[in-house]
C-alpha positions in Angstrom: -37.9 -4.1 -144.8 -35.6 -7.3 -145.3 -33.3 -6.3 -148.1 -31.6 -10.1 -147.9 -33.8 -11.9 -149.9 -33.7 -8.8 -153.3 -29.7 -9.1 -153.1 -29.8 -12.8 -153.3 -32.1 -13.0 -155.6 -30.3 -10.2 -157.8 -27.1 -12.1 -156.9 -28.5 -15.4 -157.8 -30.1 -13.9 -161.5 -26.3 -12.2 -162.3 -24.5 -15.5 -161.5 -27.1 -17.6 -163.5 -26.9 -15.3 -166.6 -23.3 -15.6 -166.2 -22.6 -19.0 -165.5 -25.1 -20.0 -169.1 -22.7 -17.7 -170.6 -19.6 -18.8 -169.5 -20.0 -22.9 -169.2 -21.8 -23.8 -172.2 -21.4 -27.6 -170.7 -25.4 -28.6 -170.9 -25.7 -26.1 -174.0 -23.6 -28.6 -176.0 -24.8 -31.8 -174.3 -28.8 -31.2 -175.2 -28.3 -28.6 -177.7 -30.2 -26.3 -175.6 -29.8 -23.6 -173.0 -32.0 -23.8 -169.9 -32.7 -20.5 -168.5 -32.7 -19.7 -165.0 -34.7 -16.4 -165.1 -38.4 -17.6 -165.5 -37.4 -19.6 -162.4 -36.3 -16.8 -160.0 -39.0 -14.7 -161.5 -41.4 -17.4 -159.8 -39.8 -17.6 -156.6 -39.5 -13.3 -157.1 -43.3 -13.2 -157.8 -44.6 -15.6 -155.0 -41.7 -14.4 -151.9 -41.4 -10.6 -152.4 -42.8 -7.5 -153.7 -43.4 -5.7 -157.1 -40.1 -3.8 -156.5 -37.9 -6.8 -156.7 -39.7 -8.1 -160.1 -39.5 -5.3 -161.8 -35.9 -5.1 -160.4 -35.1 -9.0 -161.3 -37.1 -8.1 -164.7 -34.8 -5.1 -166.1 -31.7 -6.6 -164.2 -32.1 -10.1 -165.4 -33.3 -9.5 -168.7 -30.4 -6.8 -169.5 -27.8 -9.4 -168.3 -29.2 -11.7 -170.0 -29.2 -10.0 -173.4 -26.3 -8.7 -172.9 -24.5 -11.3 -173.2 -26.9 -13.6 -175.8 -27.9 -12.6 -179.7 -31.0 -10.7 -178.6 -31.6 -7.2 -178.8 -31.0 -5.4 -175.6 -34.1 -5.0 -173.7 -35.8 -7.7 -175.6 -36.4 -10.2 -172.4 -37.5 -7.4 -170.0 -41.1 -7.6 -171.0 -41.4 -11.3 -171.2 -39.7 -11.6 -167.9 -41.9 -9.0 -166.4 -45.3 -10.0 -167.9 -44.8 -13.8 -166.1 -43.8 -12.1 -162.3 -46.7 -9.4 -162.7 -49.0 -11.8 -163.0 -47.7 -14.2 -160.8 -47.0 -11.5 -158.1 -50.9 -10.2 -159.0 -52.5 -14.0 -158.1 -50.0 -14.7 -155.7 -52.5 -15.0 -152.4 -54.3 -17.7 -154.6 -50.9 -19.7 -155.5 -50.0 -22.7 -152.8 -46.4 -21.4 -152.6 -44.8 -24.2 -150.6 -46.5 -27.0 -152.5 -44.0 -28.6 -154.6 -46.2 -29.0 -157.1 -47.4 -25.8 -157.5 -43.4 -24.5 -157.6 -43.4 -27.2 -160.6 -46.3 -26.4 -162.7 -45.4 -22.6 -162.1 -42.1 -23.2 -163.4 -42.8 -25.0 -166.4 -45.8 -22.3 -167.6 -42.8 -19.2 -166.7 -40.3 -21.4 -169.0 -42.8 -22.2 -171.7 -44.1 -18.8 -171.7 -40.9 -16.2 -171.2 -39.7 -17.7 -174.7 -43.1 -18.1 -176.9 -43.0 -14.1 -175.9 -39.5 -13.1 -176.5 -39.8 -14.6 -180.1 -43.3 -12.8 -180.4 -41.5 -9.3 -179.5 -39.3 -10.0 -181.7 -41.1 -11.1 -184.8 -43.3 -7.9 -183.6 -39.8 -5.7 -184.2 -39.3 -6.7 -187.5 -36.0 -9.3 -186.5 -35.8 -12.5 -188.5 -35.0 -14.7 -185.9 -33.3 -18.6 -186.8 -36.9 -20.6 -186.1 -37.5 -24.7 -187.3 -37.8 -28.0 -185.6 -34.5 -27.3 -183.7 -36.4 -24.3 -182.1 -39.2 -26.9 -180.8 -36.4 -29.1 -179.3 -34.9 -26.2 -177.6 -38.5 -24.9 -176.5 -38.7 -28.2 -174.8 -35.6 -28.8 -173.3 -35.5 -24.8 -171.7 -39.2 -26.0 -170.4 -38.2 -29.0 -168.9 -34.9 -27.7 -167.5 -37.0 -24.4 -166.1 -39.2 -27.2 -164.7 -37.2 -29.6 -162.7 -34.9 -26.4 -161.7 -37.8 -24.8 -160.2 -38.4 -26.8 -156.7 -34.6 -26.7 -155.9 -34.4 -22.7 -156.7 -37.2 -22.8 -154.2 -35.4 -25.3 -151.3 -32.0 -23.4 -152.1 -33.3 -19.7 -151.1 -35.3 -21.2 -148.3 -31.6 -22.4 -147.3 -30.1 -19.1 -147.5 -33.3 -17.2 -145.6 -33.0 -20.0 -142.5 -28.9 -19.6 -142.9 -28.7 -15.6 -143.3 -31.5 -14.3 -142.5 -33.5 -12.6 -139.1 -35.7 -15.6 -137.4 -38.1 -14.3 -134.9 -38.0 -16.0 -131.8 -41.7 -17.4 -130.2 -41.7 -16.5 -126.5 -43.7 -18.5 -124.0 -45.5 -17.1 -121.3 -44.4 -20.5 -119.0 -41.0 -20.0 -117.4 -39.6 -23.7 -116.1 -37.8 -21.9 -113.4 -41.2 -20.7 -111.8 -43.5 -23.2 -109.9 -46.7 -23.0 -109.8 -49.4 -24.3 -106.8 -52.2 -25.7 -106.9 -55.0 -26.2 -104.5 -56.2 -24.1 -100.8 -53.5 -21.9 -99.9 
């Protein structure tokens, strides 16, 4: 089993949740966060096994409420609703289509926060909600969107960089001659 691609993937999920955390730079420019976790829960869900979403969906959604006003545990379920049933229809998903990476990525950032707010309604929280909500709804859609082909082209990177590529061997050696016609 390849363990590259989990770590970076894990790697990749910690440094996201920490870098929204830390530089709040895009936060205070659209008055939004984008979130990077529906994204890598795509490119989880369509690239590896169940092992690494649930992994990436308890990881990720710990991290990520760690450090943000939610209760902690609130994202896990969200997180690992989209990559079950990605990773469950995944054979039927044109994975290296662009498109596909896009439309995928904008249902995982629509979705992961219509059901976070749904959980927690469902727990009895009184979240902030009004027509700033929709604007952020959008924004973390779009953002999830347009980040979603170059999460896919950046770990592609990183597998051709760091990882095992078999090598094709050809029965034809150039050295070796061969002759045709009556001996």
């Amino acid at each position: 089993m390849n363990l590259l691609q989990p770590i970076l993937i894990l790697a990749a999920a910690f440094l996201a949740v920490f870098g929204e955390a830390m530089f709040p730079i895009l936060r205070h420019w659209l008055g939004a966060q984008v979130d990077l976790l529906p994204v890598l829960m795509v490119y989880a869900a369509l690239n590896t096994d169940l092992i690494t979403v649930s992994l990436l969906a308890v990881l990720g959604g710990l991290w990520f409420d760690a450090l943000s006003a939610n209760p902690l545990g609130a994202s896990i379920l969200p997180l690992y609703a989209v990559g079950f049933l990605i990773c469950v229809r995944r054979d039927l998903i044109l994975r290296e289509l662009s498109f596909a990476q896009l439309v995928l990525g904008t249902v995982a950032s629509a979705v992961v926060p219509v059901l976070s707010l749904l959980l927690l309604l469902t727990a009895g929280k009184q979240p902030l909600l009004g027509w700033s909500s929709f604007w952020q709804w959008m924004v973390m859609t779009a953002g999830g969107a347009a980040a979603t082909p170059l999460v896919f082209a950046l770990f592609d990177w990183c597998n051709r960089a760091l990882g095992y590529q078999p090598r094709t061997e050809i029965s034809f050696r150039p050295d070796r001659e061969i002759r045709r016609g009556r001996l």
